[in-house]
N, C-alpha and C positions, 0 to 999 in steps of 0.2 A: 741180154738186156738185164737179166738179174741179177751178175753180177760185176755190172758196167755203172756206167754215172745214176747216183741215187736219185737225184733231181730228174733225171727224166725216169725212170722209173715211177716215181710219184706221180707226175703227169700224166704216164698211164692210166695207172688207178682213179687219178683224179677224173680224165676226163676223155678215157679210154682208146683203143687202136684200131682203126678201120682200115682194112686192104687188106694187099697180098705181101706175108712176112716169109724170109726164108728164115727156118729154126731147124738146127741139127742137121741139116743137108735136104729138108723138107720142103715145101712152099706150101705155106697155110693161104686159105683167103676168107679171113670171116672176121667180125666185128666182137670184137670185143667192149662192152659198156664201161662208163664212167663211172664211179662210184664214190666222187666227191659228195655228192648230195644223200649220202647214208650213211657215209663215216665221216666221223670225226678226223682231224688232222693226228690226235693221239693214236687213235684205229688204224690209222695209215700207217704209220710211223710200227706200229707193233707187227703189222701183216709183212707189211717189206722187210723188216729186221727180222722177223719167220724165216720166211723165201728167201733171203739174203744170207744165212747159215743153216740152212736145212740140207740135206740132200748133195752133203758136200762141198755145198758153194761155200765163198773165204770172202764175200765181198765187205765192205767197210759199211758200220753203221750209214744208219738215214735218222736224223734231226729232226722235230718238229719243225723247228724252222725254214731246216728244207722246203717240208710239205705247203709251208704256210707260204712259203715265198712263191711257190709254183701254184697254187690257188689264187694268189690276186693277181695273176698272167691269164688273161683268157687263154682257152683251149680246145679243141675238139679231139674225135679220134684221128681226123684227115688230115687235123695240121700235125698230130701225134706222128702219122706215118712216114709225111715227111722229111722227120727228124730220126727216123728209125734208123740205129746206126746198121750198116752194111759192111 
């Protein structure tokens, strides 16, 4: 997911991931929170593009206006899951 499509990545962060994720060969089940409502669209934008080249990841910047277009989309974590790429 981190370094897959940045628009849902923001989504995440926006407005976070509830269920069961498989990561790394793993199966997590726990909720992850939203944190649209405490960061700025710039704060997103800077924590993603972090996690986005940290740690060896190669993934392509994330846009404020990414952020900004995926905040005037309602969201939750459950519709997040939905869309969890597999």
């Amino acid at each position: 997911v981190v370094n897959g499509d940045g628009a849902y990545a923001a989504r995440v962060v926006l407005y976070g991931l509830e269920g069961r994720i498989g990561v790394g060969g793993q199966t997590i089940d726990g909720n992850m929170p939203g944190l649209g409502s405490v960061l700025s669209d710039v704060q997103i934008v800077s924590v993603l593009n972090y996690i986005r080249n940290a740690w060896n990841n190669k993934a392509a910047p994330v846009n404020e206006g990414m952020v900004k277009a995926e905040r005037s989309k309602a969201g939750d974590g459950k519709a997040n899951l939905a869309m969890y790429p597999r």
